[in-house]
N, C-alpha and C positions, 0 to 999 in steps of 0.2 A: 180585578178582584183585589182588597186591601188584604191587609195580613189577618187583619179579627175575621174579614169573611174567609178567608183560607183554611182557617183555625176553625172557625163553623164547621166546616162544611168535612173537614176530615175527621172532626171526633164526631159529627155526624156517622161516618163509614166504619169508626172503629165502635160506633155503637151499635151500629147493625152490626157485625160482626161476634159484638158482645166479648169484647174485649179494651181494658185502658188505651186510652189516645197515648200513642208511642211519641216521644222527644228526645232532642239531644240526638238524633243519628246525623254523623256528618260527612259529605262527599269525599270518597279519595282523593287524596293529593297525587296524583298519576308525576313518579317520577322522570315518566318519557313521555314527551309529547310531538309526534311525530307529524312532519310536512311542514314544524313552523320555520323550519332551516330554507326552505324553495322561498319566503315572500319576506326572507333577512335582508336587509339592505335596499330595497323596492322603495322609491319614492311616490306622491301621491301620484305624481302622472304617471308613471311607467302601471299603475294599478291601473287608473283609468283608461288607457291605451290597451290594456288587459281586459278589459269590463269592453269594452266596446267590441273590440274583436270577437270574443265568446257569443257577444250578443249578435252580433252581426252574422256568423256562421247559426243563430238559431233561427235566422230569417226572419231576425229582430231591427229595424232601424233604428239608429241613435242619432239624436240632432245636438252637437253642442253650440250652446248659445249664452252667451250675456244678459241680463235681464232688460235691456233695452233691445236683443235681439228675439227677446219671447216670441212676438207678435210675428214673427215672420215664419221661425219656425211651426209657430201654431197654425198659420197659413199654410203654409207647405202641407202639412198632416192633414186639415182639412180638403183642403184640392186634390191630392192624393186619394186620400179614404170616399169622396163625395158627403161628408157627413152634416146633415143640416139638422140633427138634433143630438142632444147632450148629456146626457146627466153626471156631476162631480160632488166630489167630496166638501162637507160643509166645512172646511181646515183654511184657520189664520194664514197659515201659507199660500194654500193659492188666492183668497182674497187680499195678500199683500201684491202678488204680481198680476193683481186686477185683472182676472179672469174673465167675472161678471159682467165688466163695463168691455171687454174683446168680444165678447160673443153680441151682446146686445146689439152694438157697433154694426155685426157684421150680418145681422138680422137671423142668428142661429138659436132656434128654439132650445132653452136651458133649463135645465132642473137641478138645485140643490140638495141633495141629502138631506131631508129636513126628518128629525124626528119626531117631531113634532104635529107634521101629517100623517095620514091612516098608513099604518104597513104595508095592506093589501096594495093600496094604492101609488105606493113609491117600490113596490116590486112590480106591476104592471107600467111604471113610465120605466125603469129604467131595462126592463126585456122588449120595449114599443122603438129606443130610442138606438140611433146610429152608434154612439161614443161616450164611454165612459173617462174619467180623468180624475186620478189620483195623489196623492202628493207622497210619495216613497221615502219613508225612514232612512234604510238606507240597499247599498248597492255591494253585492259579493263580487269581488273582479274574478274569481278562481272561476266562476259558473256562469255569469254573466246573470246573476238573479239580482232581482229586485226585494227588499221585504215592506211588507205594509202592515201598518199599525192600527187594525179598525176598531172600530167601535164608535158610539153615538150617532154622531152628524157622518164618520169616516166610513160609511156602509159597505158591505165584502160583497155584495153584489155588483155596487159598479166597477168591479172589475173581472167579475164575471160573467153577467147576461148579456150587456153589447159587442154587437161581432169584433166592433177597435177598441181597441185601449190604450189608453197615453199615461204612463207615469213618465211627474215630473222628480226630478231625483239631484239634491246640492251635490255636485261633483267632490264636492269635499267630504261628505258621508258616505265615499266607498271604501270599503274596507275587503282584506285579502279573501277571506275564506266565512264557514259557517262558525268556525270556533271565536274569531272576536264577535259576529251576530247573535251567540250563545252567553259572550261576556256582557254585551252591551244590553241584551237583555235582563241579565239578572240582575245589573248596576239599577235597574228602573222596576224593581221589584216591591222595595221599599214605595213607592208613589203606586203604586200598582197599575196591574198589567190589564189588557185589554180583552175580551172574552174571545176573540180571533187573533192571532198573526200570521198571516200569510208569505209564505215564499213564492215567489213567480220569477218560472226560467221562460222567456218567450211563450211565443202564440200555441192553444191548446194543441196537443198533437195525441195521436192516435194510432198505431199500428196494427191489422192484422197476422195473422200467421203467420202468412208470406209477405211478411215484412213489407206493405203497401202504408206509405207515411199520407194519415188523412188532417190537413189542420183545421180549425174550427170546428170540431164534433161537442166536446164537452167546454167550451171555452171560448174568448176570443180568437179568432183568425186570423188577426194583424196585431201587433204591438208594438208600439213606440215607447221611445226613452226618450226625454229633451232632460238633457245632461245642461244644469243651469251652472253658469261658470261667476263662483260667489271668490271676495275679496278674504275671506278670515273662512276658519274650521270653526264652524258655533259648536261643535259637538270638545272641541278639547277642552 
């Protein structure tokens, strides 16, 4: 959403309302801001060793990998899950670490997010298909969550209706907690934002009463991280 549509769309509400579109209100400046004294001094690896752990106690696997080590990691997650069909995010990202031409290769039926095809039709391949495959903004070490940036070709389904799910995630875009994930989004505010963003802490889980832990009900059942281990931070 741009800012003129924001602008739309709220003096839309203050018109229903039948009241002036209100402006000029500005966020507190919060003189204390607590827990950011726990991730002072934390270098990136001691975050990522953080991020892993979290995720791993969510019965999360993490693969850290090289981008000359993708492929093997991607094998591994494959032979693992049994998964012989796919659908991914249409994202410059994963067609830089050639996705497209790994799947082809290895004779695994693929589906891109294409908008461009019927809706109906690209929400029936990707609830039909084994594995969905993401490319993660970025990664909270405090919770072991991932966030994703959908919209267009980045559809919020494939990370939803296939029982695995594989986000891929720059080791260098984890960050401590939700409060820089809450900065880093408002910095991208201006270019605007995308009509979903998703948090994901591992595979769906589910409890009853008696506290009976079910995974896969509302969600994937497995989840995978391939933590790509990149030379520079593109996000500084």
């Amino acid at each position: 959403m741009t800012i003129k549509q924001r602008e739309e769309f709220l003096a839309r509400i203050a018109n229903r309302l039948g009241r002036p579109r209100r402006s000029g209100v500005m966020p507190p400046d919060w003189m204390v801001k607590p827990y950011v004294h726990l991730h002072a001094g934390l270098n990136q690896e001691t975050l990522i060793k953080q991020f892993i752990e979290n995720l791993r106690a969510l019965h999360t696997e993490v693969l850290r990998a090289s981008r000359g080590e993708l492929g093997k990691a991607l094998e591994r997650i494959v032979e693992d899950s049994a998964a012989r069909s796919v659908v991914y995010w249409n994202d410059e990202r994963l067609q830089k670490i050639g996705l497209d031409d790994w799947l082809t290769q290895r004779g695994i039926a693929h589906q891109v997010w294409d908008v461009l095809l019927d809706e109906q039709e690209l929400r029936h391949r990707a609830a039909g298909v084994d594995m969905g495959i993401a490319y993660a903004e970025l990664g909270l070490s405090e919770t072991g969550t991932v966030m994703l940036w959908n919209g267009g070709g980045r559809g919020r389904l494939v990370s939803l209706l296939p029982p695995v799910f594989v986000a891929v995630l720059s080791e260098n875009t984890i960050i401590p907690r939700l409060t820089e994930a809450m900065a880093y989004v408002r910095g991208k505010m201006s270019e605007g934002l995308p009509a979903c963003i998703n948090f994901i802490t591992g595979p769906s889980r589910t409890g009853d009463i008696e506290a009976d832990l079910a995974f896969g009900v509302h969600g994937p059942g497995k989840v995978y991280v391939i933590l790509l281990q990149e030379q520079e931070n593109i996000y500084e």
